[in-house]
C-alpha positions as CSV (number, residue, x, y, z in Angstrom):
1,X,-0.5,-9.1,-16.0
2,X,-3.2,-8.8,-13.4
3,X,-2.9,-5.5,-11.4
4,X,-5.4,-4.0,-9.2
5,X,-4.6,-0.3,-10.2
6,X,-5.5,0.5,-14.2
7,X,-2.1,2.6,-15.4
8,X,0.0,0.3,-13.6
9,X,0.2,-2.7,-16.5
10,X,0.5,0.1,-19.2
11,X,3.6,1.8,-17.0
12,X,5.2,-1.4,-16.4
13,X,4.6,-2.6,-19.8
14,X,6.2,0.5,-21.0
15,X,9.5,-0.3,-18.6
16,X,9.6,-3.8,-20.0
17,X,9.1,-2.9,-23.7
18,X,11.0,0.4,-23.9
19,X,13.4,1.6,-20.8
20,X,14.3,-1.7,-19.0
21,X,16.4,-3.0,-22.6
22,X,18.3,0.4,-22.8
23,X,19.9,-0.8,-19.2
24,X,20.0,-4.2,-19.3
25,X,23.6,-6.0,-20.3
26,X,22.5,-9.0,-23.0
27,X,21.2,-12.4,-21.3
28,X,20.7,-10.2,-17.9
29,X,17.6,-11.2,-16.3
30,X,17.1,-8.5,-13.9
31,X,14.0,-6.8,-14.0
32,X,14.9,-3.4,-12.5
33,X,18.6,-3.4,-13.4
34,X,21.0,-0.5,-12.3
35,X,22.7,1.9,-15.2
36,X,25.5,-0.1,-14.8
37,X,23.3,-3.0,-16.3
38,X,23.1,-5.2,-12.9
39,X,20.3,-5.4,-10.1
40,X,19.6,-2.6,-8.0
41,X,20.1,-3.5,-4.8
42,X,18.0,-3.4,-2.2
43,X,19.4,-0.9,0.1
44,X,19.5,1.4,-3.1
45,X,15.8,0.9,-3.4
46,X,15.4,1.9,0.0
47,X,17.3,4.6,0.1
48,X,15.9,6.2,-2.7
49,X,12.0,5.4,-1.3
50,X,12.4,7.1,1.6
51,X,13.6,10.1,-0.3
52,X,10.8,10.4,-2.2
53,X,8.9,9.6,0.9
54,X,10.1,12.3,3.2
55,X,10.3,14.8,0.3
56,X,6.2,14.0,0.0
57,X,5.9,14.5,3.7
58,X,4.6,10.9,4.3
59,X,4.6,8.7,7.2
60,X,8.0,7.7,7.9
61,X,7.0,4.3,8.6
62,X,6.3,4.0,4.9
63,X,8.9,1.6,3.1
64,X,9.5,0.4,-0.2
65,X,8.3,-3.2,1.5
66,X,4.7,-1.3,2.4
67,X,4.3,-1.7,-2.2
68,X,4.2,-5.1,-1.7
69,X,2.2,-5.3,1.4
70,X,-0.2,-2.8,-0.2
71,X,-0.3,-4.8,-3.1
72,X,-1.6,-8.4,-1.0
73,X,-4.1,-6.2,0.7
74,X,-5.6,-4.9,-2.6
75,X,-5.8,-8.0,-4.0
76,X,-7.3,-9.5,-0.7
77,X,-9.7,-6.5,-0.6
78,X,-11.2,-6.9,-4.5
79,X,-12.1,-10.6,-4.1
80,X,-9.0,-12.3,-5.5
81,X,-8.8,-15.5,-3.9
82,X,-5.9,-16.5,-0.7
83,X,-4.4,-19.1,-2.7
84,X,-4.1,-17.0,-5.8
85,X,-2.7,-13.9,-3.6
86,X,-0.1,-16.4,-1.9
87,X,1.1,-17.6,-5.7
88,X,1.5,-13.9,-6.4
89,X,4.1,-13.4,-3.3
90,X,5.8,-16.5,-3.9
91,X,4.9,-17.8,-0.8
92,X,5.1,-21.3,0.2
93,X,3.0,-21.3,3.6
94,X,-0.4,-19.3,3.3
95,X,0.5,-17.5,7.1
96,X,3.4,-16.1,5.7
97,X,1.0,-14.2,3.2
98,X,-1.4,-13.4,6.1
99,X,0.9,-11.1,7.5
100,X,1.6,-8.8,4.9
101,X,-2.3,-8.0,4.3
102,X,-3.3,-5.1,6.4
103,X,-7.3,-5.3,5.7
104,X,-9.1,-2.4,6.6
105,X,-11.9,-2.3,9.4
106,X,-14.2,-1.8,6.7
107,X,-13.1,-4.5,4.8
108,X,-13.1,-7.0,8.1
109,X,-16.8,-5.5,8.9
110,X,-18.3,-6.4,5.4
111,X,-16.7,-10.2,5.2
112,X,-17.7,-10.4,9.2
113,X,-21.6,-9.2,8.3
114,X,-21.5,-11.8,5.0
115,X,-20.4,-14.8,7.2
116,X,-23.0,-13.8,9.5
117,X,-25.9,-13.1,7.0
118,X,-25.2,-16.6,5.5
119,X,-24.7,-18.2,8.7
120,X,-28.5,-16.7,9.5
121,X,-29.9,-17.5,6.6
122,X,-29.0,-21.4,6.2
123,X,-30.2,-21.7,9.9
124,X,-33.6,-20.2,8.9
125,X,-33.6,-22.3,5.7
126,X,-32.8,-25.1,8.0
127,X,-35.5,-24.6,10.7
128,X,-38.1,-24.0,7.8
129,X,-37.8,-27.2,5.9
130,X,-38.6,-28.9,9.3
């Protein structure tokens, strides 16, 4: 499982192996299924996010979507490739995956100053073999 975050394979590792099959009805394919052994819907999900959100005091504006978003941008951010990052989503066009990464300035900075520094330096490589 590729994760960006450490703890998170071990965590969901320990879901698959050891909680998820104490919930799960047999031949039920749900990953998160609900103690009644079906899928947790996604209003449920919801619902229970933004508990845990406003009970943490965090930004209201913060779903249980902004995982996966988070989780495009991190990949984005440590090098993984578009393509790869688009196969992760499930997404068939790549501009549907270019709207849920949220890049920070930083990030944009660094990959504008690398296109730039590359940019200079095959135009001087250029100019010198003249």
């Amino acid at each position: 499982m590729l994760t960006v975050w450490p703890w998170s394979a071990e965590i969901v590792e320990q879901w698959v192996t050891e909680a998820r099959p104490l919930m799960a009805a047999e031949g039920n394919p749900a990953l998160w299924p609900s103690e009644r052994g079906r899928r947790i819907g996604v209003k449920r999900l919801d619902s229970r996010f933004a508990a845990y959100r406003d009970e943490l005091g965090l930004d209201p504006g913060v779903d249980f979507h902004s995982l996966r978003r988070s989780y495009a941008t991190h990949l984005i951010e440590s090098g993984m490739d578009a393509l790869f990052v688009q196969a992760q989503l499930g997404h068939e066009v790549a501009s549907t995956t270019a709207l849920y990464t949220c890049v920070s300035s930083d990030f944009r900075t660094r990959t504008l100053r690398r296109a730039l520094d590359q940019t200079l330096d095959a135009a001087l490589r250029d100019r010198s073999a003249r």
